[in-house]
C-alpha positions as CSV (number, residue, x, y, z in Angstrom):
1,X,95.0,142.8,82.6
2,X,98.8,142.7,81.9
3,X,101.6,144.5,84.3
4,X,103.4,145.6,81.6
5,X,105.9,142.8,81.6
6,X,105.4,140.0,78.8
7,X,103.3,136.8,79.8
8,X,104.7,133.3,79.1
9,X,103.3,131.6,76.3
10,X,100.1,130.1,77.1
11,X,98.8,132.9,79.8
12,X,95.9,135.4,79.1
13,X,96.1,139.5,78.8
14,X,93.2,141.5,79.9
15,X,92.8,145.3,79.2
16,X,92.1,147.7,81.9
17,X,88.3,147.8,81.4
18,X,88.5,144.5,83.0
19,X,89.5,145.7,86.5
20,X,86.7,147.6,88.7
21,X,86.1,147.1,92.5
22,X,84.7,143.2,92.6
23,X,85.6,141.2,89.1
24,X,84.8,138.3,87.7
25,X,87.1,136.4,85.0
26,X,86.3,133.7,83.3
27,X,89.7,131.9,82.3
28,X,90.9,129.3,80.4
29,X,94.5,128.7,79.0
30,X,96.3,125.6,77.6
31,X,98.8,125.9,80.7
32,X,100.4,127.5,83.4
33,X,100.6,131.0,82.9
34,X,101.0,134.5,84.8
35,X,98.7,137.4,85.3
36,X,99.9,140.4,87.4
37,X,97.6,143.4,88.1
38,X,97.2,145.3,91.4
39,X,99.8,143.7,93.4
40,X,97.4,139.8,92.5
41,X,99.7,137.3,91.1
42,X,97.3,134.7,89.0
43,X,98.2,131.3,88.3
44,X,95.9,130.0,85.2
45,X,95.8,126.0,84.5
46,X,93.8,125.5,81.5
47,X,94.2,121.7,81.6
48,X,90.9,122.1,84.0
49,X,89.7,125.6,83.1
50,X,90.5,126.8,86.2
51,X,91.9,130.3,87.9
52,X,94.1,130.1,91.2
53,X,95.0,133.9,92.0
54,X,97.4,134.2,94.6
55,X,97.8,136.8,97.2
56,X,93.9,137.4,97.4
57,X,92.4,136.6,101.2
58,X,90.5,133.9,100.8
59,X,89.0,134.2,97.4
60,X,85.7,132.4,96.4
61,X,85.5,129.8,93.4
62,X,82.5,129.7,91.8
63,X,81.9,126.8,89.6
64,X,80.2,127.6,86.1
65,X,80.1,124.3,83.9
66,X,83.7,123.8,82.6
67,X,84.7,126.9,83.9
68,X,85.9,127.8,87.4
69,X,85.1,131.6,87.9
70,X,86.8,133.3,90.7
71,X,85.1,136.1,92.5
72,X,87.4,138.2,94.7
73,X,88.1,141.7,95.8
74,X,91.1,143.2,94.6
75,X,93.2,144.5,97.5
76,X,96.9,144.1,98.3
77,X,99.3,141.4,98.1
78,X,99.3,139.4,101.4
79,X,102.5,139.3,102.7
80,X,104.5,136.1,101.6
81,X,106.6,134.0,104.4
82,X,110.5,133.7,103.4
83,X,113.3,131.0,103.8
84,X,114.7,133.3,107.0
85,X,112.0,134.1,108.8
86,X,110.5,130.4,109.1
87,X,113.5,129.4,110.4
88,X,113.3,132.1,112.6
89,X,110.1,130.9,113.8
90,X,110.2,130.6,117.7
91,X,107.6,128.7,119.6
92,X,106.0,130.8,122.2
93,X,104.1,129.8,124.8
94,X,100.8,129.0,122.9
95,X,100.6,127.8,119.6
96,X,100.3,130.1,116.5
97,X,99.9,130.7,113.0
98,X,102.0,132.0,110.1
99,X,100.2,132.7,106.5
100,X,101.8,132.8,103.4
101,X,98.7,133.5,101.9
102,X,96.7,131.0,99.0
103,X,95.9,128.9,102.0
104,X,99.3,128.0,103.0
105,X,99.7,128.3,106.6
106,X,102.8,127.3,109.1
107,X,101.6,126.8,112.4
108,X,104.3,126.7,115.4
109,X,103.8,124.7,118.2
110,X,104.2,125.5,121.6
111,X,106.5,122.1,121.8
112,X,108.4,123.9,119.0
113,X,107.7,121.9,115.9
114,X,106.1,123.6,112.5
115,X,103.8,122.2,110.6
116,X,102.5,122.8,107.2
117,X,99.2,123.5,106.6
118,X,96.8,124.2,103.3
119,X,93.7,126.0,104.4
120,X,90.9,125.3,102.0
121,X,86.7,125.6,102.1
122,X,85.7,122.0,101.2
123,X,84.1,122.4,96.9
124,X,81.3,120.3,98.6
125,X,80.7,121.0,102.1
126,X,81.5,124.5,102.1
127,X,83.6,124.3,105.4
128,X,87.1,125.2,105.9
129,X,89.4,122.4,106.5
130,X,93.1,122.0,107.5
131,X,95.0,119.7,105.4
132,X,98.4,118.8,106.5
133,X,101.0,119.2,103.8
134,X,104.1,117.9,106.2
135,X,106.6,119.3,109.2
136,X,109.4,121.5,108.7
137,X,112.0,121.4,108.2
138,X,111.6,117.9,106.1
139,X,109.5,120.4,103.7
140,X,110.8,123.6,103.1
141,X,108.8,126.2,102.0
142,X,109.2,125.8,98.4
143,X,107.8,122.5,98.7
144,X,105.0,123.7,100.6
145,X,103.6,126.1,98.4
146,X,104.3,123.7,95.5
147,X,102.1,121.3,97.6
148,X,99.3,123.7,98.2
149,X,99.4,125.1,94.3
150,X,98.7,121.1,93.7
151,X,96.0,121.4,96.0
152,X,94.2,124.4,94.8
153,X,94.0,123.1,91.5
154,X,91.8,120.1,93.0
155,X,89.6,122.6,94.7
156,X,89.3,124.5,91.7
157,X,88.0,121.3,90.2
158,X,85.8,120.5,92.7
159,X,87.8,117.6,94.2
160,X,88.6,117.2,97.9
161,X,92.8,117.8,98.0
162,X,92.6,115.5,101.7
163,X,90.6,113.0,100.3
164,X,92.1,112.4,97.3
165,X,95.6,112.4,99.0
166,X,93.8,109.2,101.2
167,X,92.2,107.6,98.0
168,X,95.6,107.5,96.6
169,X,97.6,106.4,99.4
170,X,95.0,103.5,100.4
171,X,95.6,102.6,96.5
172,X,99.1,102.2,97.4
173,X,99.1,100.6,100.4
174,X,96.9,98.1,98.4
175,X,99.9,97.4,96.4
176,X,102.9,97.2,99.0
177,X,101.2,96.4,102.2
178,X,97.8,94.6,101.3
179,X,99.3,92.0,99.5
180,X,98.0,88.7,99.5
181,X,101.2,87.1,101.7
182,X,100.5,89.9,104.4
183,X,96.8,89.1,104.5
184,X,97.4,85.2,105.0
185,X,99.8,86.2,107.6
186,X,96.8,88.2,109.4
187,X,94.5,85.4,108.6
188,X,96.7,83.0,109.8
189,X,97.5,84.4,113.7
190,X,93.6,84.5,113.9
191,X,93.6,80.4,112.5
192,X,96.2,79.3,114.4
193,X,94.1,79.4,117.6
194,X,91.7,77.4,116.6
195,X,93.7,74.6,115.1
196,X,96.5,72.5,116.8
197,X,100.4,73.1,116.2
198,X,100.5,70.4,114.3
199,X,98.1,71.5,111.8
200,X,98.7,74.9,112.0
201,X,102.2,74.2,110.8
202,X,100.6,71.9,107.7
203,X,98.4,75.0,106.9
204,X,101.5,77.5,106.7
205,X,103.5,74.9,104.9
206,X,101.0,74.6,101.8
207,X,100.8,78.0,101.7
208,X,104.6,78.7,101.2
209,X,105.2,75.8,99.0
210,X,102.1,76.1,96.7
211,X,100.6,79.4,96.5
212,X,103.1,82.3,97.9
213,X,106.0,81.7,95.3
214,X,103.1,82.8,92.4
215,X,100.8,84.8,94.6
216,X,102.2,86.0,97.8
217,X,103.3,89.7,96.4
218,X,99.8,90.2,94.2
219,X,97.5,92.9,95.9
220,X,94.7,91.0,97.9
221,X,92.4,93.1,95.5
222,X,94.1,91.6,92.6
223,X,93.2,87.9,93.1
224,X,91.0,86.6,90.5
225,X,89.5,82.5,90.3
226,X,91.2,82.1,87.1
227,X,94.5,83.2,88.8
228,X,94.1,80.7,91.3
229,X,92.7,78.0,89.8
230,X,95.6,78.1,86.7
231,X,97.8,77.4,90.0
232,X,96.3,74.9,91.2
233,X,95.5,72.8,88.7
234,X,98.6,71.1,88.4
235,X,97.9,69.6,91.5
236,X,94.7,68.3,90.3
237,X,96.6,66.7,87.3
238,X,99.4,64.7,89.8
239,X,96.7,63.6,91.5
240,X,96.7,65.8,94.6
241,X,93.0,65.9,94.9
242,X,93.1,66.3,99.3
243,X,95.7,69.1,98.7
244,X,93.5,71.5,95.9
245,X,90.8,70.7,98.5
246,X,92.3,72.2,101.4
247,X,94.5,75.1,99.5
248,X,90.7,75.8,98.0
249,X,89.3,76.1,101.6
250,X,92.7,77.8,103.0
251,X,92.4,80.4,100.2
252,X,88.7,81.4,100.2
253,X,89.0,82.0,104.2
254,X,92.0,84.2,103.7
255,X,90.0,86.3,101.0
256,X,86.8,86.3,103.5
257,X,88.8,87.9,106.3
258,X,90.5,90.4,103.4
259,X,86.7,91.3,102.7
260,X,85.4,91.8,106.4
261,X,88.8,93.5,106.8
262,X,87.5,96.1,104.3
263,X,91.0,95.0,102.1
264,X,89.1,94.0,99.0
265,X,85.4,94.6,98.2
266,X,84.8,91.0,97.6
267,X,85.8,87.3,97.8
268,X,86.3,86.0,93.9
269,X,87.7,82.0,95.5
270,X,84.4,81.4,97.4
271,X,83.2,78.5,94.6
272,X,86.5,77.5,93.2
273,X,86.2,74.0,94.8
274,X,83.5,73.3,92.3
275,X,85.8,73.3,89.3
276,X,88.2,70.7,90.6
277,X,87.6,67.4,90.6
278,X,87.0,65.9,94.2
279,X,89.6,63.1,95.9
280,X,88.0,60.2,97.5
281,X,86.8,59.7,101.1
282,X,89.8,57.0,102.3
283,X,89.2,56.0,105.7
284,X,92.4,55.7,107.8
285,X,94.0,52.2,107.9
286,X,93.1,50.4,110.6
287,X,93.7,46.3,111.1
288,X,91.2,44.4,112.2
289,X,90.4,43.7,115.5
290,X,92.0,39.9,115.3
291,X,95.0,41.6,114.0
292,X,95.9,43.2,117.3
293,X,97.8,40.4,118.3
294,X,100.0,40.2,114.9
295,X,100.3,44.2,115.7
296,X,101.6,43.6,119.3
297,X,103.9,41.1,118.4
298,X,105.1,43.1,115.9
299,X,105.9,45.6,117.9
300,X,107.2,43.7,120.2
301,X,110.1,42.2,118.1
302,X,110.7,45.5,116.7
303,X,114.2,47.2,115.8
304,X,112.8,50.3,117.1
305,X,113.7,52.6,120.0
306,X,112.5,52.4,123.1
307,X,110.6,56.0,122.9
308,X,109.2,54.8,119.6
309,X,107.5,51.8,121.2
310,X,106.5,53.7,124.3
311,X,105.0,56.0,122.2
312,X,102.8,53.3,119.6
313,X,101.9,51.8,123.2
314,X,100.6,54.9,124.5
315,X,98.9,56.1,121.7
316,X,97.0,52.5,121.6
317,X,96.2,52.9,125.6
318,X,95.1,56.5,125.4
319,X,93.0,56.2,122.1
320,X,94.5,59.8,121.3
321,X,95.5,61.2,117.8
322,X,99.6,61.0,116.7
323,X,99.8,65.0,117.5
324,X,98.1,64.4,120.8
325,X,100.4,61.5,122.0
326,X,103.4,63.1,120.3
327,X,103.4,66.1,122.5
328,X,102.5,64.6,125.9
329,X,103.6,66.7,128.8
330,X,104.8,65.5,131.9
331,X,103.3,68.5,133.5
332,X,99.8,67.6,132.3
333,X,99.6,64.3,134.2
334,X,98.7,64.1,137.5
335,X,100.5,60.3,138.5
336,X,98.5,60.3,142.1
337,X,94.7,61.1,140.3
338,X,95.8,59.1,137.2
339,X,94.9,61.1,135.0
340,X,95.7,63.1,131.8
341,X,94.6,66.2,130.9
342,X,95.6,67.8,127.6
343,X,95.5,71.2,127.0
344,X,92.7,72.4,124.5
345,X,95.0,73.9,121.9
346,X,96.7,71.0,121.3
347,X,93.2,69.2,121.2
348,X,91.5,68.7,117.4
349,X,88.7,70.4,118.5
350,X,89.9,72.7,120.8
351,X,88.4,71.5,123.8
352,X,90.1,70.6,127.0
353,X,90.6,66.2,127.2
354,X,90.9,64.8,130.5
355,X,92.1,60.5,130.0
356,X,91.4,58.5,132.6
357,X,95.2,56.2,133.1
358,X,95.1,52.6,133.4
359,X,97.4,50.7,135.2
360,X,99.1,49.9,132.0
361,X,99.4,53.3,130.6
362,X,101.1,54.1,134.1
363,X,103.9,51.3,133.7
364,X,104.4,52.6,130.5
365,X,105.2,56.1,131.8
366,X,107.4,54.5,134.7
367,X,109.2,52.9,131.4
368,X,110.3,56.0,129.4
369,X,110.5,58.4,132.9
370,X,114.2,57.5,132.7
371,X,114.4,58.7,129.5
372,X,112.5,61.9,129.2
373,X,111.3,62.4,133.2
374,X,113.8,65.2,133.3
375,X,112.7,66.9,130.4
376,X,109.2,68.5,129.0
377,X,107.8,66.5,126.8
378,X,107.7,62.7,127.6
379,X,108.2,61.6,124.1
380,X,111.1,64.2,123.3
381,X,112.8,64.1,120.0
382,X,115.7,62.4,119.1
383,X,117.9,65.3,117.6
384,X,116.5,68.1,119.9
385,X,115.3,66.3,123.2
386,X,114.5,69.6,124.4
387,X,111.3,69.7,121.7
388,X,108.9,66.7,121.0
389,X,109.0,63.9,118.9
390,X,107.3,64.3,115.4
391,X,104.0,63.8,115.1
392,X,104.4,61.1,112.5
393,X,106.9,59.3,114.6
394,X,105.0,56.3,115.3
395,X,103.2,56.3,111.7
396,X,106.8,55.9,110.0
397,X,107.8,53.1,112.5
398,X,104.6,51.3,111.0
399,X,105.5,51.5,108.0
400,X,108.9,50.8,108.4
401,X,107.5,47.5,110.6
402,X,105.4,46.3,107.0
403,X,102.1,47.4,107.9
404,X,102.0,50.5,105.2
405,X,98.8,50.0,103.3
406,X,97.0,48.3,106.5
407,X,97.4,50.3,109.3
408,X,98.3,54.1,110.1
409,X,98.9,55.2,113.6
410,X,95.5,57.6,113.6
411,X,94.1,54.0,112.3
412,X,94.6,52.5,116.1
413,X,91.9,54.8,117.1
414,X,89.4,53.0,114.9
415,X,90.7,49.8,115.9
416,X,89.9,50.8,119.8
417,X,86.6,51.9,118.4
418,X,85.6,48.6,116.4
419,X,86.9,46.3,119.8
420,X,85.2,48.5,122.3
421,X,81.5,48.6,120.6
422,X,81.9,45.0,119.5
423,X,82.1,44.2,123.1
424,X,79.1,46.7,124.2
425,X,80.5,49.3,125.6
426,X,78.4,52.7,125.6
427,X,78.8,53.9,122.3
428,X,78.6,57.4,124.3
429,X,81.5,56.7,126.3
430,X,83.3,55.2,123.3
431,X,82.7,58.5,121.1
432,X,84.4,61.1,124.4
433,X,87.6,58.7,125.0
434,X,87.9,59.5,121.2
435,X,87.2,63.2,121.6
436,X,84.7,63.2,119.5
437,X,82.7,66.1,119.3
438,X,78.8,66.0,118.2
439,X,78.7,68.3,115.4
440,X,75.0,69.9,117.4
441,X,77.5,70.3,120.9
442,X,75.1,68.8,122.5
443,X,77.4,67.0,125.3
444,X,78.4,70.3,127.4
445,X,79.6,68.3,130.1
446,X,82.3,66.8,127.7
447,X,84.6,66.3,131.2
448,X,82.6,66.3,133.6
449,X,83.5,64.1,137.0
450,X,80.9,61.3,136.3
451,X,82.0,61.1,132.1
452,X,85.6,60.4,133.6
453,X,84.8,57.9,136.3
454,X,82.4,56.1,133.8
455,X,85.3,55.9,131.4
456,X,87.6,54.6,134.0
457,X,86.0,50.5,133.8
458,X,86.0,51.2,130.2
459,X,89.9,51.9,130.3
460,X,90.5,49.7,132.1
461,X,89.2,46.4,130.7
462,X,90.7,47.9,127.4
463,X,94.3,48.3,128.5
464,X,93.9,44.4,129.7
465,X,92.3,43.5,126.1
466,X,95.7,45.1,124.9
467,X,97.7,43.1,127.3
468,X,96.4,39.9,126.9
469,X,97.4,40.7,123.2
470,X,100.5,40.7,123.6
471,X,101.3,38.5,126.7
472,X,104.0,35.9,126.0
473,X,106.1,39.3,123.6
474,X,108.8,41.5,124.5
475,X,106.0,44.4,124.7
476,X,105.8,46.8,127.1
477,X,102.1,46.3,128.2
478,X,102.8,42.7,128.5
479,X,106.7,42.2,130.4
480,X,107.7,45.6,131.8
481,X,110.4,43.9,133.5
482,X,112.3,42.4,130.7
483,X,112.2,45.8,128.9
484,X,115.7,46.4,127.1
């Protein structure tokens, strides 16, 4: 039923018959249109066969296959909110409501913001829900009751306004926030606990140079195998067998914790190891143990600096790993117990590692204390003495000494090892100097009292094995006084 006026192309005329106290129309239109009768403004989308009349109280859609039906009452037009008078809007001492009828509702609070709100009976449920449509003034009314026409069309198609307005916005956040660099970078301050600096830096570092330059901005949800295995198979091809290995391990438990994250539905890198060919077990390089002499003599002759050889020495004495030895604290040894206690996240395996301190590991403290005794760390670094030496310090000076191919630094460890059980020493004892960990846990008492004092003999007669090495050479553990 027409007003009189002309309707826009596209809207629908009905004749007077069609008016009586409750009606029913059935409409459907190709677009927007108008429809004035009694004071009810209708809009009609026909892109969904739906009605929306506005200025009705709370009409009912009904839902009739393609058609949305709308049954209401005709009455007057509810009285529309203007430009002036929310403006005007003062907050009293409770909160309250203003309705500009369809749904749309202002409410004032008592701390004197406004808020926009579409009132709306859920197509499903059948309750009444409040969905926020913004805070005035950022949304003017305009805006508003362009936002709540919006959301009346959903309800007239039986969608959920609110919870399509979260589908969509987790889909974006997907996009921009939920990309793959963000969820490493989650990943990673849960990882880096459980790892030591050293390697926590290594596991950062592969991710920036290999994977974030191709990957870092793709949604987490986006990452496919194929993706990730095209990247890294030029690795594969130069030969970088160790690096696919751990990028493949690094990748799949950075898409696990996107999946218990509820980020992405599912984790698409768990068997990409498989495809890759796998590098060879190479155990470290570790001389002999006849060699230890050609080693300490080495050393002892030498164009090295003093920290460097203190630190080879110690690392030889203590049986630790090149990160361990690297960033020794002078706070974490106790001079008067003689003893060593490094902290469990610098450890491998993340447990507290107390090392008993021969005589000769003492001397060799009492060697670099004027050096670094002032400082932190007591192997500090050469260009910043205020930070410790590198971790791969001692492995370069082997190198750089002819032993590259035969021996590595980590390699001394298994030469302590070999010498130690060769002379029958508990391979128990042997296996916690090394911090070794059973993979079953079964040693608890990893530091216990009695585990340190019955290491102590062990030390001991080790440090002297060392010494005896060297004795007659410029080495530390052998002349302490003719140091230079």
């Amino acid at each position: 039923m027409a007003d009189g006026g002309s309707n826009p192309p596209g809207s629908t005329n009905f004749t007077s018959k069609d008016v009586q106290g409750r009606l029913f129309l059935c409409l459907k239109s190709s677009k927007y249109g108008d429809l004035r009768s009694k004071g009810v403004r209708w809009y009609l989308s026909s892109s969904n066969n739906s009605c929306i009349p506005r200025g009705i109280p709370k009409p009912r859609l009904i839902f009739f296959g393609i058609h949305a039906v709308s049954e209401i009452t005709m009455g007057a037009q509810a009285k529309r909110l203007s430009d002036v008078k929310v403006k005007a809007a003062k907050p009293k001492e409770k909160d309250y409501t203003l309705t500009d009828g369809d749904g749309l509702q202002m409410r004032v609070r008592a701390n004197g913001s406004k808020l926009w709100n579409f009132n709306y009976i859920h197509p499903a449920t059948k309750k009444r829900i409040n969905m926020g449509l913004g805070t005035f003034p950022e949304v003017g009314l305009a805006q508003a009751r362009k936002r709540t026409v919006e959301a009346r069309e959903l309800v007239a198609q039986g969608l959920d306004p609110k919870e399509k307005r979260d589908a969509d916005r987790q889909t974006l956040r997907a996009t921009t926030e939920h990309t793959f660099k963000n969820v490493a970078s989650a990943w990673f301050e849960l990882k880096k606990d459980s790892v030591t600096t050293a390697y926590a830096e290594d596991i950062w570092r592969s991710l920036t140079l290999h994977v974030f330059p191709d990957l870092g901005a793709t949604p987490i949800s986006a990452i496919t195998a194929p993706a990730v295995i095209n990247l890294l198979r030029p690795l594969e091809t130069k030969g970088s067998l160790e690096t696919v290995k751990r990028l493949s391990q690094r990748l799949n438990e950075i898409m696990t914790y996107g999946v218990n994250s509820g980020l992405t539905h599912s984790n698409p890198l768990s068997g990409i190891r498989s495809v890759f060919k796998k590098p060879k077990k190479k155990n470290m390089a570790a001389l002999a143990p006849d060699e230890l002499k050609e080693l300490m003599v080495t050393v002892a002759n030498a164009s090295i600096k003093r920290t460097t050889r203190c630190l080879i020495e110690w690392q030889l004495h203590t049986m630790t790993r090149p990160a361990e030895a690297a960033t020794a604290r002078w706070a974490d040894i106790d001079i008067g117990k003689k003893i060593w206690t490094i902290p469990a996240e610098r450890m491998k395996k993340r447990r507290t590692h107390i090392i008993p301190l021969t005589e000769q590991a003492l001397e060799l403290l009492e060697a670099i204390k004027p050096l670094s005794g002032h400082r932190e760390h007591v192997f500090p670094a050469d260009r910043n003495p205020r930070t410790h030496c590198n971790s791969q310090t001692a492995n370069m000076a082997l190198k750089r000494m002819g032993f590259e191919g035969r021996l590595v630094s980590h390699g001394m460890r298994s030469m302590a090892s070999t010498i130690l059980n060769e002379h029958g020493w508990d391979p128990e004892l042997i296996e916690v100097a090394l911090a070794h960990v059973d993979k079953d846990e079964v040693r608890s008492a990893y530091n216990r009292a009695d585990y340190i004092d019955r290491r102590r003999p062990m030390m001991k007669w080790w440090s002297e094995h060392i010494k005896e090495a060297a004795t007659g050479n410029l080495s530390i553990s052998a002349i302490i006084d003719r140091l230079d």
